[in-house]
Each structure stands twice: as C-alpha cells, then as structure tokens.
C-alpha positions as CSV (number, residue, x, y, z in Angstrom):
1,X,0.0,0.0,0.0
2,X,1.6,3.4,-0.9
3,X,0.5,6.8,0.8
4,X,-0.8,8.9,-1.7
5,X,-1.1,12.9,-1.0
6,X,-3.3,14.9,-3.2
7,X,-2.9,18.7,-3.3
8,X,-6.3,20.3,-5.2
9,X,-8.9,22.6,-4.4
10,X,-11.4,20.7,-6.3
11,X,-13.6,18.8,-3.7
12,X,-15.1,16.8,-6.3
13,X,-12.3,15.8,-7.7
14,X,-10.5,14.8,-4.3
15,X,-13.4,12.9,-3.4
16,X,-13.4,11.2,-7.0
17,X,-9.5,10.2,-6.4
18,X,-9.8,9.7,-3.0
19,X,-12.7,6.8,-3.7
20,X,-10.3,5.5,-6.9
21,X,-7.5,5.3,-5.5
22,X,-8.4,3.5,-2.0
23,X,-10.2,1.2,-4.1
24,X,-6.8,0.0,-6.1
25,X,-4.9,-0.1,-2.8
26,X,-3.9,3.1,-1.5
27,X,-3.7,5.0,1.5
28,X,-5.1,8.5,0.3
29,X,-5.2,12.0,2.5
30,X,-6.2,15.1,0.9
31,X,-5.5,18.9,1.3
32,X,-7.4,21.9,-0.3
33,X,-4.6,24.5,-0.1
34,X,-0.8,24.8,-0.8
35,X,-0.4,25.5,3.1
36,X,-2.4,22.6,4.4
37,X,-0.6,20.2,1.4
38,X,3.2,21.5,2.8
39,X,2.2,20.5,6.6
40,X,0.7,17.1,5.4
41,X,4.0,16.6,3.6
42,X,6.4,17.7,7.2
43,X,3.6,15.4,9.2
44,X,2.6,12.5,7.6
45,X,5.3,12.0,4.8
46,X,3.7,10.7,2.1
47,X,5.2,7.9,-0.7
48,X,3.8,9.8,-3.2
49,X,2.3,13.5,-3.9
50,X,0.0,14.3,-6.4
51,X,-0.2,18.1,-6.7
52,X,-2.5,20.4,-8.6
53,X,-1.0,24.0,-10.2
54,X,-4.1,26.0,-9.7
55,X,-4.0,26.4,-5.5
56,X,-6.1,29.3,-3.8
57,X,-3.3,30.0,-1.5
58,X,0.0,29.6,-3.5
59,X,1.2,28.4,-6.9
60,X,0.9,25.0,-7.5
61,X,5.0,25.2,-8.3
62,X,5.8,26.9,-5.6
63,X,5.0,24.5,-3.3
64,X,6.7,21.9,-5.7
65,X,9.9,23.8,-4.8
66,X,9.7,24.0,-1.4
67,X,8.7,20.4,-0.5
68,X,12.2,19.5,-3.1
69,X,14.4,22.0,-0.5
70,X,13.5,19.1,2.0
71,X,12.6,15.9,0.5
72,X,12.7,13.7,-2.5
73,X,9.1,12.4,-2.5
74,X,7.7,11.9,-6.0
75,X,5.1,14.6,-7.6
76,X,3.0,14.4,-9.8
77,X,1.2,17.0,-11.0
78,X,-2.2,18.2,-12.1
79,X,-3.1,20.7,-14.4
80,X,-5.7,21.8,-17.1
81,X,-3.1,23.4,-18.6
82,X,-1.8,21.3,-21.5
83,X,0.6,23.6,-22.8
84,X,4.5,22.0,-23.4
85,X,6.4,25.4,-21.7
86,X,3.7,24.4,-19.0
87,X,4.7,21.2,-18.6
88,X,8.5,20.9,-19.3
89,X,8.9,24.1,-16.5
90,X,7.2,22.0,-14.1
91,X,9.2,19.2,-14.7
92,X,12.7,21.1,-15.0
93,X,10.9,22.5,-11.5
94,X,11.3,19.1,-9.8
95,X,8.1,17.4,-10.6
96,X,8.5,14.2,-11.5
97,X,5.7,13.7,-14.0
98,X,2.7,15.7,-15.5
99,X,-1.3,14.8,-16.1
100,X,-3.5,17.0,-17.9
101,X,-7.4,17.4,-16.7
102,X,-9.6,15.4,-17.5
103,X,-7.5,11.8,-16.9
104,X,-8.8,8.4,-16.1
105,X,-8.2,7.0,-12.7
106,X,-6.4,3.9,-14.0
107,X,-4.0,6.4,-15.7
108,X,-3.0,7.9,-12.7
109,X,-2.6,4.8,-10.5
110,X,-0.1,3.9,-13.3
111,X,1.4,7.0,-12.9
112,X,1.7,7.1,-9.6
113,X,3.1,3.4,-9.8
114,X,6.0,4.2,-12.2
115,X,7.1,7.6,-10.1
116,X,7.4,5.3,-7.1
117,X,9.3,2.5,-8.9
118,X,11.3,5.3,-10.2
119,X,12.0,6.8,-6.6
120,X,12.8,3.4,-5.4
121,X,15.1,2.0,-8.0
122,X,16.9,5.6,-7.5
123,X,17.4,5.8,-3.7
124,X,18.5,1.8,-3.8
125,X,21.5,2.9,-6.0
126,X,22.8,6.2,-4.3
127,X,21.5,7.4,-0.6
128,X,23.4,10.7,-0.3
129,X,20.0,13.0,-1.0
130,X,18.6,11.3,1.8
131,X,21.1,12.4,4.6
132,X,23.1,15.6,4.3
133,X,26.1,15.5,6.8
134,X,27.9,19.0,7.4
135,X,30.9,18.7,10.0
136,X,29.0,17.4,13.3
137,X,25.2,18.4,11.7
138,X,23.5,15.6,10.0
139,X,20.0,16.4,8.3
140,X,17.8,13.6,7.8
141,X,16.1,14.6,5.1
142,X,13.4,11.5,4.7
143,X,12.5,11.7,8.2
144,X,12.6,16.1,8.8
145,X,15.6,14.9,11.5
146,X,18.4,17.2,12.8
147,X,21.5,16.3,15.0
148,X,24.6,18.0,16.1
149,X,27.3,15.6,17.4
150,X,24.4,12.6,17.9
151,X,22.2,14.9,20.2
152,X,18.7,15.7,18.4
153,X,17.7,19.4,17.5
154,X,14.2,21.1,17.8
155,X,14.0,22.6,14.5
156,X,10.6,23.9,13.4
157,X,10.4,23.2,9.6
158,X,11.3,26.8,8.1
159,X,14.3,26.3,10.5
160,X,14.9,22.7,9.0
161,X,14.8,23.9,5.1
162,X,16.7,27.0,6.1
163,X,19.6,24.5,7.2
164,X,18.8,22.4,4.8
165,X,19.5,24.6,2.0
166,X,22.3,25.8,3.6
167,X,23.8,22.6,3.7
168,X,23.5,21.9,-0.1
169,X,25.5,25.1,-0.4
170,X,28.1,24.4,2.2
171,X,31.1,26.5,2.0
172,X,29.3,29.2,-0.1
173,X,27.6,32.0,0.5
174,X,23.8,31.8,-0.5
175,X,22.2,35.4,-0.8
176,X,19.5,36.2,1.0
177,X,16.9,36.5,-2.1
178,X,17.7,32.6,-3.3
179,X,17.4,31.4,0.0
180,X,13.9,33.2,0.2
181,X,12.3,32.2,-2.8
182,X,13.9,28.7,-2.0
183,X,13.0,28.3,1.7
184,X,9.7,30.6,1.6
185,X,8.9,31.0,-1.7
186,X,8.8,33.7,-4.3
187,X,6.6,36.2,-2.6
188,X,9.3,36.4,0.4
189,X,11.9,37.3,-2.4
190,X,12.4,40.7,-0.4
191,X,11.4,40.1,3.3
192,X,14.7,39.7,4.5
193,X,13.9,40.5,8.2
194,X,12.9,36.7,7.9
195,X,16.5,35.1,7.9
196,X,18.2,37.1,11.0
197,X,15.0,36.1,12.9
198,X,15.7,31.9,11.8
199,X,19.8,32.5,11.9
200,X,19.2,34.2,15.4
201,X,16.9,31.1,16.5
202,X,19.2,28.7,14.5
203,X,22.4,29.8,16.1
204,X,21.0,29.6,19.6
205,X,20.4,25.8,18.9
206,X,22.8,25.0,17.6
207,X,25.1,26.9,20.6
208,X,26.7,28.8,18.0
209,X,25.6,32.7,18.6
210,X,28.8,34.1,17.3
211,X,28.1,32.7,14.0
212,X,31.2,30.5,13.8
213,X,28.9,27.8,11.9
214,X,26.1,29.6,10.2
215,X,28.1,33.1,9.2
216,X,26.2,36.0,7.8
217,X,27.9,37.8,4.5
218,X,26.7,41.1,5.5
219,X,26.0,42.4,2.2
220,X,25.4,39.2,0.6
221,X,23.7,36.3,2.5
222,X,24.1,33.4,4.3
223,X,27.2,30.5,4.6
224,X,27.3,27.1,6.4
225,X,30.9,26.1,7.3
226,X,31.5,22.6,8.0
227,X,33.2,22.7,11.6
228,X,33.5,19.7,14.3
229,X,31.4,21.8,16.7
C-alpha cells in the first residue's frame, strides 16, 4: 500500500480520487490548499504526492519547490493546462511527471506506480540525497531529522529547510533572495527580516551565537561552514 497525497482545491475531484484510488490499494489524504498540502508533507510524509498547479493560497510550483528543498518524494502534477512550456517548467521544477485534466483514474494509479518504482530504484543505487552530513550536523532529510554531534535538534520546519539549503550550499555564501524564494517562496523574495529572525533562532540551537557555523555575509547572504562543533 503506498500513501498517496493529493494537493487540489477541487472537492469533487478529491473525493473522486480519493474513492479511486483506495479502491486499487492506496492509502489516500487530501488537502485543499498549498499550506495545508506542505504541513501534510512535514507530518505525515507521504510515498507519493499528487499536486495540482491551480491552488487558492500559492502556486501549485511553488509549493513543488519548497517540498524539493526538503525531500525527495515523487510529484505528480495536475493541471488543465496542457501547454508543453507548462509542462516541461514543471518538470525542469522538480516534478516528477505531469497529467493533464480530465485523466482516467487507471491512468493515474499507473502514474503514480511508475514515479514510485522510479523513486525506489533511485534511492537503492545512491543514498546521499537522503542524509546531508555537514561537519557534526546531520539532516535527515526523509524523516525532517536534525542532529549535532548525535544529540537531536528542535528545528521547526522553516528552520529545518533554512539549514537544509544551507547545507546543499556548504562552504558558499547563498544570498539572501535565493534562500527566500527557495525556503519561503517567491513572494518572500524581499522580506529579508525573515532570515536574522531563523539565523538568530538557528544559532542559539545550535550553541553557535557568534556565527562560527552559520556566518552571515553582511551584504550578501548566508554560509554554512562545515566545523566539528
């Protein structure tokens, strides 16, 4: 049995795959908005997501990017919008395959079948995006995990994907706007009173409030240094 997220404000059309796909074996949640689909990813970490463009709350690819700055779970997406630019940005975007509206449900089940065989056959040959290791910081990525020399961290998840980002980066400085649209999303691009809020917060965890570990680029951005501390 895989467990199947579906991201759409379409309550028929939840209902409809909901019914369809418990039917042929899955374990099926629903959400109706883009904030409601991004906590049911951090909570119940789904196999698989299916995820529709056309949210009330935020684009459709914007939550595609955020839930790839923490986690390798296959997406699908759902669109009426047919159009190859459409399409191929949402794949280059990290989805991992694209249905246009109106489909069948035994479409999708196959679908959602090959994404996971996909995802599996990948992460059996190479399990470095799974774990990112940084010095004495390890982020579980699969499990939303963080420790720092074997002891466990309370991150909230902004602080998590804030790290987490970080951490693909390490050694470099990320600027402040990338790790905004990345972390937040594109409509934080200029709110940068949000990272010396998470840094400050971060830092204190992490027992590193002079910034020896996570150091600030004053007119630039943000760098993770890999230390043993």
């Amino acid at each position: 049995m895989s467990a199947v997220l579906i991201i759409d404000d379409d309550i028929a059309l939840l209902n409809a795959c909901r019914v369809g796909l418990q039917a042929l074996g899955h374990d099926v949640r629903t959400a109706e908005t883009g904030g409601d689909g991004l906590s049911a990813v951090a909570v119940w970490r789904p196999d698989v997501i299916v995820l529709d463009l056309g949210l009330p709350d935020l684009d459709g690819m914007e939550v595609c990017t955020r839930v790839r700055g923490w986690t390798d779970t296959p997406i699908v997406i759902l669109s009426a919008d047919g159009a190859e630019d459409r399409k191929v940005g949402a794949l280059d975007g990290g989805a991992d395959d694209y249905m246009t509206k109106p489909f069948g449900m035994r479409e999708l089940d196959a679908r959602l079948r090959v994404a996971l065989r996909h995802h599996h056959n990948v992460g059996a040959g190479d399990d470095q995006d799974s774990e990112l290791q940084v010095g004495a910081l390890t982020l579980d990525l699969q499990h939303y995990e963080a420790t720092l020399q074997g002891a466990p961290l309370d991150l909230t998840c902004k602080e998590f994907e804030f790290l987490a980002y970080l951490a693909r980066h390490v050694g470099k400085v990320c600027t402040r706007r990338l790790i905004l649209e990345n972390v937040w999303g594109p409509a934080y691009a200029n709110e940068t009173h949000y990272l010396k809020v998470y840094a400050y917060r971060i830092r204190k965890k992490l027992h590193d409030e002079q910034g020896r570990f996570l150091q600030t680029d004053p007119s630039v951005g943000y760098r993770l240094k890999a230390t043993d501390t």
